[in-house]
N, C-alpha and C positions, 0 to 999 in steps of 0.2 A: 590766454590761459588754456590748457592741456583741457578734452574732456571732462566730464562730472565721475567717469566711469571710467574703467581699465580701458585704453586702447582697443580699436577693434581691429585683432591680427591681420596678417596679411599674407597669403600665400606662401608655404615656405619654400615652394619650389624655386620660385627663384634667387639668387643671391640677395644674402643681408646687409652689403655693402656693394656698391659699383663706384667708380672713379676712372675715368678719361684724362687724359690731359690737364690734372689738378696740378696749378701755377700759384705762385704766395709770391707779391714781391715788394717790397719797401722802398721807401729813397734810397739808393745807394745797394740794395740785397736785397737779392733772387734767394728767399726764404726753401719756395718749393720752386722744382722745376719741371713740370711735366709727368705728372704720380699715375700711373694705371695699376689698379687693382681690382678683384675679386673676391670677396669674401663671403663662404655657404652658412647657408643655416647649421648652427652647432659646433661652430669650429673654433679652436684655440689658435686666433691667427697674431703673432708678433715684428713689431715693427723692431730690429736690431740696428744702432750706430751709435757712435760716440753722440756726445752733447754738443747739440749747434748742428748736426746733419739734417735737423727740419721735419724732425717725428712729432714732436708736440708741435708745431704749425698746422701737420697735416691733420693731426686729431682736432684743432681749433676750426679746422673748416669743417668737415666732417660732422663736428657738432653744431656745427652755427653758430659758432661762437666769435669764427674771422671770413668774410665774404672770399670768393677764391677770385687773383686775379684775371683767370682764364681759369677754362676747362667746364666741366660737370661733373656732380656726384648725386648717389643719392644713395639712401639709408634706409633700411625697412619698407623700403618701398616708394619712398617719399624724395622729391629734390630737394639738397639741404641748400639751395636759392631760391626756388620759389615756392618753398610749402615748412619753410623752417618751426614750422608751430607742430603740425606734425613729424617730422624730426624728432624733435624735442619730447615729447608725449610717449615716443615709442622706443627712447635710448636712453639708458640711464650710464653715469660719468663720474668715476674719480678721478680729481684731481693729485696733482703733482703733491701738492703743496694742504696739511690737513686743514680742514675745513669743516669739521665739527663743532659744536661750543660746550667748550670744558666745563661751562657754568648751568647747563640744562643736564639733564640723568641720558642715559640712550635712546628711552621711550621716549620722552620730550624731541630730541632730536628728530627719532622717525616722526613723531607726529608732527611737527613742523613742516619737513617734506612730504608727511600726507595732505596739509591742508592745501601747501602750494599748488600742487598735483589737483588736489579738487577732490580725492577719494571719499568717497561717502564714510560718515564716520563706523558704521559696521565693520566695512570691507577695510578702512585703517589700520582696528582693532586686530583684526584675524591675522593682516596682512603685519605687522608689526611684529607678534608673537611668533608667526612662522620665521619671520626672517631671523630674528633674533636665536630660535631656534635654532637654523640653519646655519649660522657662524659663529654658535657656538658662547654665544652672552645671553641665552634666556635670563640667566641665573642673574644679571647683573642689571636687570632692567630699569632699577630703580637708583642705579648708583652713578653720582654723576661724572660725567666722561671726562674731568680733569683727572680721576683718582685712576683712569686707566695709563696701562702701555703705550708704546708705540703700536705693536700689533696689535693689542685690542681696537685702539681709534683705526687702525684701516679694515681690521673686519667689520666695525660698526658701519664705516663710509659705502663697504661693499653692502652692507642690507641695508643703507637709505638706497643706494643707486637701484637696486633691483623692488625696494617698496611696491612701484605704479607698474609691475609686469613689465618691464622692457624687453625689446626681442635682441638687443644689443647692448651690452655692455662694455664702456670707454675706461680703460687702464691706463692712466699718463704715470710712466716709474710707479709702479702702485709699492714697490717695494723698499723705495731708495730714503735711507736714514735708518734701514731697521738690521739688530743684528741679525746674525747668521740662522740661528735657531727661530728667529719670528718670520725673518724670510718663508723660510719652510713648513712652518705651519701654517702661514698664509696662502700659500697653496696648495698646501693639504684642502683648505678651505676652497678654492678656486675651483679644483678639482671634483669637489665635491656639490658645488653649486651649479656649474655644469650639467651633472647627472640632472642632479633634482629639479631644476627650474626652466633644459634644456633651452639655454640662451644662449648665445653668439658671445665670445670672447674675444674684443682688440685691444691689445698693449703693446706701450711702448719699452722696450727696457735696453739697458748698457752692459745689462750682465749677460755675460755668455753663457751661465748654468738656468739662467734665467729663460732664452728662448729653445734650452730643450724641450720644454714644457710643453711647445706650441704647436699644434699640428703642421703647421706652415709657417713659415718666416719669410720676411721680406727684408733683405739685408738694405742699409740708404745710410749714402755718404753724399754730403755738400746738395742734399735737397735731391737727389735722384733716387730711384731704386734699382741697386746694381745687380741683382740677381734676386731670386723668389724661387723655393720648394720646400718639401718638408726634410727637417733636418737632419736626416738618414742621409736623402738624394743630395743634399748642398755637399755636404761632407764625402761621401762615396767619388762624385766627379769628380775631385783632388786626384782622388786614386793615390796615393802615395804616403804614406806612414815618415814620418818625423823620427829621426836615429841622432841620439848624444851619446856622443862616448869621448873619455878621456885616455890618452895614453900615456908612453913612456915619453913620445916626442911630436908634440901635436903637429906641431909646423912640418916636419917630414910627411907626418898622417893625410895633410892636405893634400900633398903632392902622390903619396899610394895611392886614396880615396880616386882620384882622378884619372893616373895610370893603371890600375888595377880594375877599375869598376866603371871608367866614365861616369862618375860621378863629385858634382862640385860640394863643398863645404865650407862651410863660416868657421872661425876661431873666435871662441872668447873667453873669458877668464872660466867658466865652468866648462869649458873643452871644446867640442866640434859638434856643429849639425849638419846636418844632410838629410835628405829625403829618399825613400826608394819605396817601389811598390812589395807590398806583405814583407814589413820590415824584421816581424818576427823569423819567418823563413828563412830570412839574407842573414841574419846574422850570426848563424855557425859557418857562412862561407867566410863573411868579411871577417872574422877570429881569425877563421883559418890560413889566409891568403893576405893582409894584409903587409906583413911583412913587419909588422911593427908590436910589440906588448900592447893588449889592450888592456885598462885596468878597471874600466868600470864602461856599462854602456845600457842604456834604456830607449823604449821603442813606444811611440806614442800616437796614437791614432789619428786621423783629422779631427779639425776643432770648427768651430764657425767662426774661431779667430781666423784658423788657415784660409779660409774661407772667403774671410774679409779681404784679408791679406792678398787672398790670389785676385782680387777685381779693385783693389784698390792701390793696391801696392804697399800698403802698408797698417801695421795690426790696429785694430780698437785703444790698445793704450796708448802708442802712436797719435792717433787721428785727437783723443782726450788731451795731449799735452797742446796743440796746437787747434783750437776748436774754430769753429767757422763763426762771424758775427751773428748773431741772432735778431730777427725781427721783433717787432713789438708786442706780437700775440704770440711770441714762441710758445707759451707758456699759460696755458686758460688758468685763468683764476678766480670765476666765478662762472656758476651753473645760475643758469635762467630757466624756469620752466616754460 
C-alpha cells in the first residue's frame, strides 16, 4: 500500500520518465522491441501508432502493470522492477477502457480511490473538491456517474488519477469512443490541468489531431520507435508540401508533372498527388507551364501521417487495416495502488 500521506516529491530536475532498452515479448510476439525514451518534468509527451504498434504494452510496463522482458525504466524517480510500490504512489493512470462505477455518485468514486491511496480523510476531502473543481463536475458531486457522458466519466477518471498528487499522469486512448465536440473539451481540460497541478503528461493516441497537442511525440510502429520530436520539427524535416490537382487530362498530367518539373505523381479517382517544397509558391508556375488545363488544385502542409508515412512506408490508416497481434497486457485493465 502507497504511503498514509501524499508522496514525498522527488527532484524535478531530472526526467519524469527514463526507459532503455524496454523489450515486451509473449509466446509467438515481440510486443515491444527495444523503447528508449525521455520524458521532462511538465511535458505533454504522446506516444502516436495505429493499434497493435505496442503503446498500451509500453504504458503496462511503465506502470507496473507487465514486468519488461529486458531493459530498464523508471518513473518519478523510482525502477518500475524493483521499487514498483513506489511507482505506483507517485503516478496516477487512465485506463483505455472506463473504469468508474456508474452505481457510486463522483464523490463516492474519489473517495474510494482516496481510501486505496491511504489519504488521510482531511486531505481526501480538500483533495476531492478541488479536483472535482478542476474538471469541471463540482456541480455534480452528488450525482451518480451512470447519469453522466462519455466526456463527463473521463473527466471524472482524470481527477481520480491526479486525487493522491501524482508527478505523472498515464493516458491509454484517453479519448477513444467519445464524439468530436467531447474529444475537445477533454483537452480543454488536459490543458488546463497541466497549468494548475503542473504534472507530467503520457498518452497514448491513434488520432493524428490528437498528438498536436503534445509537446513531443514519439511516432511507433510494430513495437519500435521510429522517430521522436516535437510536432513542428517531425513535420518541417518532410520539407515538402502535398499538391492535388485535377485536370483536363490526368494521365497526360503525370507525364508534364515529370518532364516539366522532375517531379513524380500518383493518379486516383480525385485526381493527382505530388509533393514539392513551398507548394503554395510552385503553384502559379505549375498553372502556368504545365501545359495541360488545371481545373482545381490544393496545397497541403505536412501531417504526422506524412510523417509516419515517410519512416514506415505507409499512413496510420494503412497500418489500422492490417494491425500487428497483440500481447496479453496490450491493454491494462486494472490499476493497483
Amino acid at each position: 500500500m502507497p504511503p498514509a500521506s501524499a508522496p514525498t516529491p522527488v527532484p524535478t530536475a531530472q526526467p519524469t520518465i527514463v526507459a532503455r532498452g524496454l523489450c515486451k515479448s509473449y509466446p509467438g510476439v515481440k510486443a515491444v522491441r527495444g523503447v528508449d525514451l525521455t520524458v521532462h518534468p511538465g511535458e505533454t509527451f504522446g506516444f502516436l501508432g495505429p493499434n497493435g504498434a505496442g503503446k498500451s504494452t509500453t504504458i503496462a510496463m511503465l506502470c507496473t502493470l507487465a514486468r519488461p522482458t529486458a531493459g530498464r525504466a523508471r518513473v518519478a524517480g523510482a525502477d518500475v522492477t524493483e521499487d514498483p510500490g513506489t511507482v505506483r504512489s507517485r503516478m496516477g493512470l487512465v485506463f483505455q477502457d472506463l473504469t468508474v462505477d456508474g452505481d457510486l455518485t463522483a464523490g463516492e468514486n474519489l473517495r474510494f480511490h482516496a481510501d486505496l491511496y491511504g489519504l488521510p480523510k482531511r486531505t481526501a476531502r480538500a483533495r476531492t473538491a478541488e479536483m472535482l473543481e478542476l474538471v469541471g463536475l463540482a456541480d455534480r458531486r452528488n450525482s451518480l456517474v451512470r447519469t453522466f457522458s462519455g466526456g463527463m466519466k473521463r473527466r471524472l477518471e482524470i481527477a481520480r488519477g491526479l486525487l493522491h498528487s501524482p508527478q505523472v499522469l498515464f493516458l491509454d486512448e484517453p479519448t477513444i469512443g467519445l464524439d468530436p465536440l467531447s474529444r475537445a473539451q477533454l483537452w480543454e481540460h488536459l490543458h488546463h490541468v497541466r497549468k494548475e497541478q503542473a504534472v507530467t503528461l503520457f498518452l497514448t493516441t491513434h488520432y493524428l489531431d490528437e498528438a498536436e497537442h503534445c509537446d513531443r511525440v514519439a511516432i511507433m510502429d510494430d513495437g519500435r520507435i521510429v522517430t521522436e520530436g516535437t510536432p513542428a520539427a517531425l513535420k518541417a524535416a518532410i520539407g515538402t508540401d502535398r499538391i492535388r490537382l485535377h485536370t483536363t487530362d490526368d494521365r497526360a498530367a503525370v507525364t508534364a508533372l515529370r518532364r516539366q518539373f522532375g517531379l513524380n505523381a500518383t493518379a486516383g479517382p480525385d485526381g493527382l498527388c505530388t509533393q514539392a517544397p513551398d507548394g503554395a509558391a510552385f503553384v502559379p508556375a505549375l498553372c502556368a507551364n504545365l501545359g495541360i488545363p488545371v481545373l482545381s488544385i490544393t496545397v497541403t502542409s505536412p501531417s504526422l501521417d506524412d510523417v509516419f508515412l515517410q519512416h514506415t512506408g505507409r499512413t496510420i490508416r494503412d497500418a489500422e487495416r492490417t494491425p500487428r497481434p497483440a500481447g496479453p497486457a496490450g491493454k491494462p485493465q486494472r490499476q493497483a495502488p
